[in-house]
C-alpha positions, 0 to 999 in steps of 0.5 A, a space after each residue: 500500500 505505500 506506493 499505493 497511497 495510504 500507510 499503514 500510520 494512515 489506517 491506523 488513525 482511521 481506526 482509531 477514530 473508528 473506535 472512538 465513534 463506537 466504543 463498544 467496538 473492538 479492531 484487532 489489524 492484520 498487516 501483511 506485505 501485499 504479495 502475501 496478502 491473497 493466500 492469506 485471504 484463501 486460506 483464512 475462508 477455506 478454515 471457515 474459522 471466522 479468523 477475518 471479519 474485514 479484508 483488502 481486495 485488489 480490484 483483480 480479486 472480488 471476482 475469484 472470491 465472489 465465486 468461490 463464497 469467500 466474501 458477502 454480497 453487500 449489493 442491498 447495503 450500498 444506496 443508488 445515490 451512493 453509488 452515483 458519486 463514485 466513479 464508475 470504474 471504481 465501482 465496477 471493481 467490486 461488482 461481479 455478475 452484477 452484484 457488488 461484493 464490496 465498496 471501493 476504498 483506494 483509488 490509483 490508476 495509471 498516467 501518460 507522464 511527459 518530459 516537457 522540455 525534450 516534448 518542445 524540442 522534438 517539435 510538439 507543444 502539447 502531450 499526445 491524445 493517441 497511442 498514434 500521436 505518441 509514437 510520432 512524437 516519440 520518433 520524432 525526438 528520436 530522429 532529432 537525437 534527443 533520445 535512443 529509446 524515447 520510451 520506456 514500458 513495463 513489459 517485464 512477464 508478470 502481472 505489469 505486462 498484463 496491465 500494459 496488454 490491457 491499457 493497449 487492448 481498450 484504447 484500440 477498441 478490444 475487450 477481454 471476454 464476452 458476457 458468458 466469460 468466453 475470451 474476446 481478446 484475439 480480434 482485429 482489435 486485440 491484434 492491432 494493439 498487441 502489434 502496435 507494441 510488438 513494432 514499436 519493440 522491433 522499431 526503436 520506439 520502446 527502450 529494450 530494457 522494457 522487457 526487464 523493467 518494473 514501474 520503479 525501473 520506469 521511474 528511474 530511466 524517466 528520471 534520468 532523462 533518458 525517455 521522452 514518455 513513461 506509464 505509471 501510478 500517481 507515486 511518480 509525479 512528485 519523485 520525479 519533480 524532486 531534485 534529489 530523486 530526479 535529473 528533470 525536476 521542473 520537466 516532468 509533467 502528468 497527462 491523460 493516459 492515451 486512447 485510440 479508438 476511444 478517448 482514454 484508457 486506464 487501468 484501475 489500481 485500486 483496492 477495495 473492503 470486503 466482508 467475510 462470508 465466516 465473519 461473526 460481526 458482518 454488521 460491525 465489520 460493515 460499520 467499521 467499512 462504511 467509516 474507512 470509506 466515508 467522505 469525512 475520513 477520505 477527505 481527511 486522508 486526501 493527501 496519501 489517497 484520491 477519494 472514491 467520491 466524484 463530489 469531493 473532487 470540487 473540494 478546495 480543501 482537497 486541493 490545498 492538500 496536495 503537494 506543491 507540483 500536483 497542485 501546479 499541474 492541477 492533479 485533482 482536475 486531470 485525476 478527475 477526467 481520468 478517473 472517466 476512464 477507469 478500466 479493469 482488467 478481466 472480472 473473471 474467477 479465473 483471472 489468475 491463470 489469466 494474467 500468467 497466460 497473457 503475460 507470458 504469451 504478450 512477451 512471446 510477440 514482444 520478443 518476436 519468438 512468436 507472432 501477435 497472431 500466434 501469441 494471441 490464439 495460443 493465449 486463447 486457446 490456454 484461456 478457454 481451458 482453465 475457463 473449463 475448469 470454471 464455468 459449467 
């Protein structure tokens, strides 16, 4: 969660308040490092031992629990008009096969960020609006010497190269399945943005290192001002303005993520609260969800996290909150545009598998050990198999 928005600090503060507004109210905190988190939820729902009453969903995981009976549907708890002032995006996350199985909490997505001066210099005054436009932008800095590779992805083979493969997916017009959870990825759609990445790595518009990198990787080389573009998280725009982390401090700016056959594609990074199907306190554990994910407290804590809430979004508070760059940039405006654009990746129960496979079989194209036609249908044809073991 630190890269996330909240520390641990944070949720504890929330609790404590929590606890103060309901004194006959007990909360014991569980932390746990984020990739031990998921088998931590599994297993305590196989014991059916009551051991969590409240647990932290990343948005690819209420599908998977809410088809296995870990978590409750709260769909009869949470208002229309409630509903209307979150973001629809976010709300999506926790919703499966129509019904809500918890309540957005953690807003983050991805960014198109820009190094302004080497932008004017390559010829352009203002951030492309198109994967199209931001690959001629990029050969353009390209050609005139600014910089070898002008752009640099996170294509290492786990679950970032699944995000990069979603973000390209959704702007060229694609989906991933079809409403009976059938893969829809391998379509005229899915192969144009899968070879629009695939040249771009043969081309010299992506830096190789790509293959190998994280989003810290990402953030290093954008901060070094070695790339023109990079894709990341909210964390990057104040590390890259800080002279001690950043050779471009001042340089680096924040834009709407690219779209091409729609206006914008982002990846929803967000997390969301769930209640245990064993929990012995549902009541208490929606009480205490309900105050987390409040206006009241979300505002408070807007400094580390965006709110869910569409409304605060116009609070001046909020605003003088931020650091000094994301107010400069007017952050809270362009996150609430962007926020119009939430995606998520696959609401299946299999996502898992689905992730492994698309991530290894995105990086065979990318590699050119297989071609994006081939990569495509062989990931279809390995979805389809694990979709057997799930669906009647």
């Amino acid at each position: 969660m630190k890269q996330a928005g909240y520390q641990e600090s944070d949720v504890q503060a929330m609790t404590e308040s929590f606890k103060e507004s309901n004194p006959g109210i007990e909360v014991e905190l569980d932390f746990v490092s984020y990739e031990a988190l998921h088998d931590k939820i599994v297993t305590a729902a196989a014991s059916k031992a009551g051991t969590y009453d409240v647990v932290l969903l990343d948005c690819i995981w209420p599908a998977e629990f809410a088809a296995a009976g870990f978590i409750l549907d709260v769909t009869d708890r949470i208002p229309e008009e409630m509903r209307a002032d979150i973001f629809p995006g976010a709300m999506e996350s926790v919703t499966y096969k129509g019904r809500l199985y918890g309540m957005p909490w953690l807003n983050d997505v991805l960014y198109l960020y820009y190094n302004e001066e080497m932008l004017k210099e390559a010829g352009y005054e203002a951030p492309p609006t198109t994967w199209t436009e931001l690959k001629e932008m990029s050969m353009a800095a390209k050609e005139k010497g600014l910089a070898d590779y002008p752009f640099i992805e996170y294509f290492q083979q786990d679950e970032g190269l699944t995000i990069a493969f979603s973000y390209y997916l959704l702007a060229f017009g694609g989906q991933f399945f079809d409403a009976d959870d059938n893969p829809a990825f391998n379509s005229a759609e899915g192969l144009a943005a899968l070879q629009f990445m695939a040249d771009g790595m043969n081309d010299g518009f992506y830096n190789p290192a790509s293959l190998e990198s994280t989003y810290e990787e990402v953030r290093r080389t954008f901060s070094q001002g070695s790339s023109l573009f990079s894709i990341n998280w909210a964390y990057q725009l104040n590390l890259a303005n800080d002279p001690a982390e950043s050779q471009i401090a001042g340089k680096a700016k924040i834009a709407l993520m690219p779209g091409e056959e729609i206006p914008s594609a982002t990846i929803n990074g967000g997390m969301g609260l769930a209640i245990m199907a064993d929990s012995q306190h549902p009541e208490e554990a929606w009480r205490y969800i309900q105050h987390l994910s409040s206006k009241e407290i979300q505002k408070q804590f807007a400094a580390n996290a965006l709110p869910i809430w569409i409304s605060l979004f116009d609070d001046p508070e909020i605003t003088g909150m931020q650091p000094e760059v994301a107010r400069e940039m007017d952050f809270i405006g362009l996150s609430k545009d962007q926020y119009n654009y939430i995606e998520n990746r696959p609401i299946v129960p299999f996502y898992s598998e689905t992730s492994e496979i698309l991530a290894r079989e995105v990086q065979a194209a990318l590699t050119g050990s297989k071609t994006a036609e081939q990569a495509l249908a062989d990931a279809e044809e390995a979805i389809q198999n694990v979709r057997a073991m799930y669906v009647p």
